[in-house]
MMTF fields as JSON, N, C-alpha, C and O atoms, coordinates in Angstrom:
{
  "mmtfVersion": "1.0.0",
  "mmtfProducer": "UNKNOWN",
  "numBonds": 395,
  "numAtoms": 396,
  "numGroups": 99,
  "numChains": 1,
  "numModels": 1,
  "chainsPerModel": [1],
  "groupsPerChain": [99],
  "chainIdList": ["A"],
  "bondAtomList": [4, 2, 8, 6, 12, 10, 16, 14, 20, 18, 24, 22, 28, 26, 32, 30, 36, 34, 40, 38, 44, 42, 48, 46, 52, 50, 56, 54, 60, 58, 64, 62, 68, 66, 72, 70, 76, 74, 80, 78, 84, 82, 88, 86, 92, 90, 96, 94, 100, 98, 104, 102, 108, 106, 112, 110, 116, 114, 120, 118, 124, 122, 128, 126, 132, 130, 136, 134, 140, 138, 144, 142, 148, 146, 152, 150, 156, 154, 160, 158, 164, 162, 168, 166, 172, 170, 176, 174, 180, 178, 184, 182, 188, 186, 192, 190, 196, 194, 200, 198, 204, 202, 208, 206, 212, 210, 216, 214, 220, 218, 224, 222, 228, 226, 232, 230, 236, 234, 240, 238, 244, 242, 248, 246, 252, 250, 256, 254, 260, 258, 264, 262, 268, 266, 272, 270, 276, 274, 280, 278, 284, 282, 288, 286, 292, 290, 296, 294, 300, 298, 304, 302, 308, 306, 312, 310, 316, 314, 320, 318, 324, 322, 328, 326, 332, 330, 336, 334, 340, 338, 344, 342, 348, 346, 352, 350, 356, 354, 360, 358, 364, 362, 368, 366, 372, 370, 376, 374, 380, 378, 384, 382, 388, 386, 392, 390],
  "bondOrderList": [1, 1, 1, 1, 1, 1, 1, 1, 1, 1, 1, 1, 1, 1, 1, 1, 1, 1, 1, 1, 1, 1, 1, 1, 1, 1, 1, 1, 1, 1, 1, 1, 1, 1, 1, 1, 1, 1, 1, 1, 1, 1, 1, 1, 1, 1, 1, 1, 1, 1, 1, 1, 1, 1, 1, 1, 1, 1, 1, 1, 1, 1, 1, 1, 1, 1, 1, 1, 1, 1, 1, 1, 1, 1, 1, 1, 1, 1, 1, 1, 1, 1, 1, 1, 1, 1, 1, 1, 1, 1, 1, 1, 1, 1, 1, 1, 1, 1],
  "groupList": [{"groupName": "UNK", "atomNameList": ["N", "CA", "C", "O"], "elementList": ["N", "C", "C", "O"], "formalChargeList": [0, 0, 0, 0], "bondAtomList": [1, 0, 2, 1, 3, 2], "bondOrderList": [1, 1, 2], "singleLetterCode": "X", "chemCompType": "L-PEPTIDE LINKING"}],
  "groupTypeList": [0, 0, 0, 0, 0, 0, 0, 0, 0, 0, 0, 0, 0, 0, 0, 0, 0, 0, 0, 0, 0, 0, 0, 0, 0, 0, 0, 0, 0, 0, 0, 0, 0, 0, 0, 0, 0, 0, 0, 0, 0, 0, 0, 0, 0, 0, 0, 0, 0, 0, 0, 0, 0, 0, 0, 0, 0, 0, 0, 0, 0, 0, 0, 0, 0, 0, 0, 0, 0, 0, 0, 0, 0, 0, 0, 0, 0, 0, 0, 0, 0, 0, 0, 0, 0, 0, 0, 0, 0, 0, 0, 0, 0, 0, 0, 0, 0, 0, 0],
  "groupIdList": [1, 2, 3, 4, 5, 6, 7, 8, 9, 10, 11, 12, 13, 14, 15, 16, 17, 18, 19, 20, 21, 22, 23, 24, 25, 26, 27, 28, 29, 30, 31, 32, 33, 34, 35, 36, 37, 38, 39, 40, 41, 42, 43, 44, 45, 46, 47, 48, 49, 50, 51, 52, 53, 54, 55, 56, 57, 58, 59, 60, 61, 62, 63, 64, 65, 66, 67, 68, 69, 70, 71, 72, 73, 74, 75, 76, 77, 78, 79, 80, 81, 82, 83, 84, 85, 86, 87, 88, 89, 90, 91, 92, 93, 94, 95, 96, 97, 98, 99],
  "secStructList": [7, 7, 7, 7, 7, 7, 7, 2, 2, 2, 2, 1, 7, 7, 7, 6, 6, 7, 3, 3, 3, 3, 3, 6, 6, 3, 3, 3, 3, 3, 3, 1, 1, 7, 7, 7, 7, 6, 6, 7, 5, 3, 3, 3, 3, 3, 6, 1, 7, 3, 3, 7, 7, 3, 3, 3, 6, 6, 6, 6, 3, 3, 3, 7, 6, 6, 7, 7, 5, 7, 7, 6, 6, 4, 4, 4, 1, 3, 3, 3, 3, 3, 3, 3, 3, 3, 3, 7, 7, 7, 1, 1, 7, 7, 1, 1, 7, 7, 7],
  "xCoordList": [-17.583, -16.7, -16.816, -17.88, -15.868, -15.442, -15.312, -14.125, -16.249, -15.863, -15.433, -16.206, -14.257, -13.569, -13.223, -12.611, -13.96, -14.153, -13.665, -14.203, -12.2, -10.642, -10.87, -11.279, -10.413, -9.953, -8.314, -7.267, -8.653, -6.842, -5.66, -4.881, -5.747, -4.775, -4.175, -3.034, -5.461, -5.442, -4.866, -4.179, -4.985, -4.497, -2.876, -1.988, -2.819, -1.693, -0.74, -1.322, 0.086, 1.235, 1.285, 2.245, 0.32, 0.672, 0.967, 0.767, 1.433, 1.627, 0.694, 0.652, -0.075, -0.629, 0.049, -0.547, 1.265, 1.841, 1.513, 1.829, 1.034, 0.201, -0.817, -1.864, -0.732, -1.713, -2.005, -1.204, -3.176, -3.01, -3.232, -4.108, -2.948, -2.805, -2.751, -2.157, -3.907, -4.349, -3.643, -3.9, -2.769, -2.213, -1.814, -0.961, -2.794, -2.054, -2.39, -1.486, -3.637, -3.924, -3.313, -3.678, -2.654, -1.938, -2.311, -2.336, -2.587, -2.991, -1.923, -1.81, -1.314, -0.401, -0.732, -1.646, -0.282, 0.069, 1.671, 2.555, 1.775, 2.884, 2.763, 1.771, 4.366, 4.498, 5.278, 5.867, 5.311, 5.111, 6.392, 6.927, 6.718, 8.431, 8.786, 9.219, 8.964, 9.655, 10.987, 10.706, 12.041, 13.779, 14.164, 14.63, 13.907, 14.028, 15.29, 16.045, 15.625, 16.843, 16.428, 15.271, 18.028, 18.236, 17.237, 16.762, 16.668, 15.368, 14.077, 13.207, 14.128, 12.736, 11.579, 12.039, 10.426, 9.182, 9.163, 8.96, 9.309, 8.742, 7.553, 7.425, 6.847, 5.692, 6.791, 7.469, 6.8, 7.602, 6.449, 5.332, 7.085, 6.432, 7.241, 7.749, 7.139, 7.841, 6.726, 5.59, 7.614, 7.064, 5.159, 4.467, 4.748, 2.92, 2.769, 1.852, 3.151, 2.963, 3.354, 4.51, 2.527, 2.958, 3.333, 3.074, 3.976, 4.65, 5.297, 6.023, 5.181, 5.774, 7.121, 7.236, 8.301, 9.778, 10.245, 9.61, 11.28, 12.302, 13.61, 14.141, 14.019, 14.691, 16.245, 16.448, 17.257, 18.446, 19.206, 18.82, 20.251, 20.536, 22.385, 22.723, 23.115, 24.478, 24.35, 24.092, 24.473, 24.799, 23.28, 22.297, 23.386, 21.51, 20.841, 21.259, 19.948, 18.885, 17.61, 17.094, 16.774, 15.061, 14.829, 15.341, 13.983, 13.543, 12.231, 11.482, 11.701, 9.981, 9.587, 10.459, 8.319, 7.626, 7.444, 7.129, 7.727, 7.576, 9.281, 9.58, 10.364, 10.999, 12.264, 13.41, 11.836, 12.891, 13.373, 12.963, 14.883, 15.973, 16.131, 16.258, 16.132, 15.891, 17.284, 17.135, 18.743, 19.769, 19.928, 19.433, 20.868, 21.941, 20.933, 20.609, 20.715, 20.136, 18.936, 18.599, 18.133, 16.746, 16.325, 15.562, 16.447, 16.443, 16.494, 16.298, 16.788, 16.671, 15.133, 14.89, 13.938, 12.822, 11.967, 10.838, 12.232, 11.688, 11.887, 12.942, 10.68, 10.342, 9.995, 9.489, 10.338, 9.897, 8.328, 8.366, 7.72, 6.382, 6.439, 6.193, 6.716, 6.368, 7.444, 7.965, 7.717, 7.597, 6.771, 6.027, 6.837, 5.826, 5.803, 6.788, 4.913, 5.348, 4.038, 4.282, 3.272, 2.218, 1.805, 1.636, 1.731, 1.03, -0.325, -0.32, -1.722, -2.991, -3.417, -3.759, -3.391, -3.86, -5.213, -5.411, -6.324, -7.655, -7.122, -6.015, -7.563, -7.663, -8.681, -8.914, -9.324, -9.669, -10.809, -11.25, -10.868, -11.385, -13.0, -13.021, -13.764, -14.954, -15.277, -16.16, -14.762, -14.869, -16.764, -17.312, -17.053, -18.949, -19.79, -20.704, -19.426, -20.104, -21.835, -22.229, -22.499, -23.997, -24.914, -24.501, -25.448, -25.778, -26.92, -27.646],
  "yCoordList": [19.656, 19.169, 17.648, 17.166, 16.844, 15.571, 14.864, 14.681, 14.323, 13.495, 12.329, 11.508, 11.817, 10.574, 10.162, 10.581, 8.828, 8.271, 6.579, 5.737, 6.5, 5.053, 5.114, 6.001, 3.572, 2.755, 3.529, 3.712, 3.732, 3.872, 3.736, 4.633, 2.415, 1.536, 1.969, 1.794, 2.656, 3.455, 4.048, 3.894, 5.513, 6.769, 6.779, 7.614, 5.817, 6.303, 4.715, 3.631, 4.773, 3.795, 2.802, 2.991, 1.54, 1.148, -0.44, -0.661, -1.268, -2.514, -3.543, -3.165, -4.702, -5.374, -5.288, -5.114, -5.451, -5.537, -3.659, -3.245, -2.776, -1.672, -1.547, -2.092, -0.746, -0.697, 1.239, 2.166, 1.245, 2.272, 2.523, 1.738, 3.114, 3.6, 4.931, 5.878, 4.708, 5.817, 5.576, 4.755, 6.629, 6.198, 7.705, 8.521, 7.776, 9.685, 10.389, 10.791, 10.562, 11.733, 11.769, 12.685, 11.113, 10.97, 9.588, 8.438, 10.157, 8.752, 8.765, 9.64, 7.628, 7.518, 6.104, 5.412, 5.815, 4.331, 3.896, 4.426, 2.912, 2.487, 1.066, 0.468, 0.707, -0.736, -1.149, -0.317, -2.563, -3.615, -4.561, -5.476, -4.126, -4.809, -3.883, -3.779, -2.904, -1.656, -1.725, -1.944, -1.649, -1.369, 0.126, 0.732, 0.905, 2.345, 2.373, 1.401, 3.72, 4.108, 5.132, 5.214, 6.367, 7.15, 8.072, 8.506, 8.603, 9.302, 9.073, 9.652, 8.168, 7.692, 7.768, 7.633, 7.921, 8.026, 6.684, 6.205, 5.799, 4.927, 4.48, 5.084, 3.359, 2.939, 1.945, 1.182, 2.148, 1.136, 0.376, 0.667, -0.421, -1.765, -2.036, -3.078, -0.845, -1.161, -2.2, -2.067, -3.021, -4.059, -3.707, -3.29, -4.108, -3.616, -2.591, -2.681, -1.464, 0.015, 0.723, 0.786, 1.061, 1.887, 3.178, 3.864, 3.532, 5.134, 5.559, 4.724, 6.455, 7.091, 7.019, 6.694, 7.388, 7.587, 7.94, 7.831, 8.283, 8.761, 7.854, 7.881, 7.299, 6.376, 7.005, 7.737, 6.729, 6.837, 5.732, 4.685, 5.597, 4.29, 4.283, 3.328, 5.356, 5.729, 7.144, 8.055, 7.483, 5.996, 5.607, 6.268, 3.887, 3.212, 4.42, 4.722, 4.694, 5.466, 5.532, 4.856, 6.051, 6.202, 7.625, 7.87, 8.427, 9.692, 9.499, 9.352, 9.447, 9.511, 10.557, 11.392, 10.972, 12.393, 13.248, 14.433, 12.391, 13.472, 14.025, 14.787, 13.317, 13.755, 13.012, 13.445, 12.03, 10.59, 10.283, 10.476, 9.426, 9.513, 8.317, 8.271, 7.04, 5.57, 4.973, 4.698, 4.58, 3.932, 2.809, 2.806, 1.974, 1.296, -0.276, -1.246, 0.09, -1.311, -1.197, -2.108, -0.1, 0.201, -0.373, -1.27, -0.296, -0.802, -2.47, -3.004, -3.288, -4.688, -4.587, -5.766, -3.91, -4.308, -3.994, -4.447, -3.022, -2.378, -2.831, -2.712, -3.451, -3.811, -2.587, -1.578, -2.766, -1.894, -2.167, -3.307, -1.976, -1.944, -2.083, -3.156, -1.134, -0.691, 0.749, 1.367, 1.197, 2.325, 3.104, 2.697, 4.664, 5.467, 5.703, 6.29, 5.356, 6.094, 7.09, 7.623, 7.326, 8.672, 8.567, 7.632, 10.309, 10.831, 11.541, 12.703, 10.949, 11.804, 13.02, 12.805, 13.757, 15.532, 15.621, 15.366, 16.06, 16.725, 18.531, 18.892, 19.024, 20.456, 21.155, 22.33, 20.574, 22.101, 20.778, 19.645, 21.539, 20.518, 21.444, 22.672, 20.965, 21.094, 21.923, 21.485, 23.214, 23.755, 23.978, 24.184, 23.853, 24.119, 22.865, 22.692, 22.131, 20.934, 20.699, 20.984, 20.409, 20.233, 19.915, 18.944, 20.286, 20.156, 19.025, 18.436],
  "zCoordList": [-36.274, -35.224, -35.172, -35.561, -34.746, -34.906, -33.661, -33.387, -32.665, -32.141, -32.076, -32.571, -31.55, -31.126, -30.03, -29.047, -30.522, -29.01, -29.351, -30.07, -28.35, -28.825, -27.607, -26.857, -27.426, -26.3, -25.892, -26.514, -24.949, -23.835, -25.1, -25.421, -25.699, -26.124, -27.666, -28.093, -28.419, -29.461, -29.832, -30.843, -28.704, -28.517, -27.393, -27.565, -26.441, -25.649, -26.149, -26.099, -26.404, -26.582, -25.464, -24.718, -25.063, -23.488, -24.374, -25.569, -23.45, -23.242, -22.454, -21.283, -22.638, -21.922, -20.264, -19.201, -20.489, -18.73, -18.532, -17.417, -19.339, -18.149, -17.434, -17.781, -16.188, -15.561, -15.275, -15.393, -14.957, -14.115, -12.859, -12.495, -12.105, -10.628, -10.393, -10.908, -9.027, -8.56, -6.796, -5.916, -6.876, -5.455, -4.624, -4.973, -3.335, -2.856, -4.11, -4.843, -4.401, -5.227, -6.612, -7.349, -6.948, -8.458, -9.095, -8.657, -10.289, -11.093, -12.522, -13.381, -12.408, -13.47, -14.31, -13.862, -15.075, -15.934, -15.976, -16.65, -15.169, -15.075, -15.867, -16.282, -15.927, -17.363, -16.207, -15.517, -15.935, -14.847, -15.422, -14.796, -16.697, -17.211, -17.181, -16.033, -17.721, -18.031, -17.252, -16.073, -17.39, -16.865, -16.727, -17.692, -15.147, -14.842, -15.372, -15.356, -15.965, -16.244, -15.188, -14.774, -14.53, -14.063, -13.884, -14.933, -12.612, -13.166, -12.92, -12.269, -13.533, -13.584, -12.468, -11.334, -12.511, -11.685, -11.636, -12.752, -10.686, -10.312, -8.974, -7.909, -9.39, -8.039, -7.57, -8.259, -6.187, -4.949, -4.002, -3.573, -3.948, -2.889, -1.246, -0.83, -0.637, 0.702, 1.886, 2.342, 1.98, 2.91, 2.935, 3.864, 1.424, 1.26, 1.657, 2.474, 1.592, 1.768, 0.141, -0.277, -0.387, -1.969, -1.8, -0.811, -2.815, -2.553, -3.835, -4.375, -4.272, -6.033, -5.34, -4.158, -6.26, -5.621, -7.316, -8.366, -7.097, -8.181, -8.045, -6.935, -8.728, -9.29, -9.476, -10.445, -8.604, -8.61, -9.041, -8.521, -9.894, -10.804, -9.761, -9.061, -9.924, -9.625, -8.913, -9.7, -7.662, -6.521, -6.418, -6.752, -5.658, -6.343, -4.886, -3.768, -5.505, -4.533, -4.399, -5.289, -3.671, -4.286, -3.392, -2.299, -4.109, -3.765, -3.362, -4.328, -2.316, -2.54, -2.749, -2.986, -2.767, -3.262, -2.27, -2.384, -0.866, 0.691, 1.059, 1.978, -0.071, 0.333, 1.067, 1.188, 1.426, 1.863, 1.127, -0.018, 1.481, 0.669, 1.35, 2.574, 0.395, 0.484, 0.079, -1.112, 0.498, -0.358, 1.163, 2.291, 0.429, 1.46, 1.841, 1.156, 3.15, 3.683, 3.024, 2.268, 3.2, 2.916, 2.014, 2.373, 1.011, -0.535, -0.66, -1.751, 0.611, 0.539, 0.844, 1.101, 0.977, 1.607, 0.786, 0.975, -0.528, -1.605, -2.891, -3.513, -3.37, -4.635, -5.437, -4.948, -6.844, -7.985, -8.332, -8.796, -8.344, -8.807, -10.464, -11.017, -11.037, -12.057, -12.578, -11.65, -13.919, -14.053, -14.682, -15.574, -14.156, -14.8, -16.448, -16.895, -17.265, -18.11, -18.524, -19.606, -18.208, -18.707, -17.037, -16.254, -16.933, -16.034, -15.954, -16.363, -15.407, -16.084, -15.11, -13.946, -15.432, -14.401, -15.013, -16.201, -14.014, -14.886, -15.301, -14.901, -15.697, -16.467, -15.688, -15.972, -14.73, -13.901, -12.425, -12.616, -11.33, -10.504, -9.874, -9.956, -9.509, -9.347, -8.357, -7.62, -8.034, -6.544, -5.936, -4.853, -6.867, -6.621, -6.724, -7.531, -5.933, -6.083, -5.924, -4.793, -6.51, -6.717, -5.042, -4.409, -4.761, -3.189, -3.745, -2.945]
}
């Protein structure tokens, strides 16, 4: 058996302008140029408050993940952060934790 053991940068396709973020329980790598097309998972910047959202291009919109539906005036107060492009999940979580 073969272990390998690469830097982030190796193995996942990122760009110096990536980062990752851990925000509300989800940790993604978002690219900080990146141009959302339709769709897209994006990190938002409401007046210093962060929040994932989904990316409406036509008509312009933002979805957050609780469910709010962001167009019109709203959207003058909201910066793009970033978009998502890899999302990291663990494969199983620790229910028996070591006392």
């Amino acid at each position: 058996m073969t272990f390998l053991l690469q830097p982030l940068q190796h193995i996942l396709s990122t760009r110096e302008t990536s980062s990752m973020v851990e925000l509300n329980g989800r940790r993604c790598i978002i690219d900080k140029q990146r141009y959302p097309v339709n769709g897209d998972t994006v990190l938002i910047d409401i007046s210093g408050m962060y929040e994932w959202a989904m990316i409406m291009i036509q008509p312009r919109r933002l979805i957050t993940d609780d469910g709010a539906f962001l167009m019109d005036d709203l959207l003058e107060d909201i910066a793009v952060v970033g978009v998502v492009t890899h999302e990291i999940t663990t494969m199983h979580e620790d229910d028996r934790p070591t006392i």
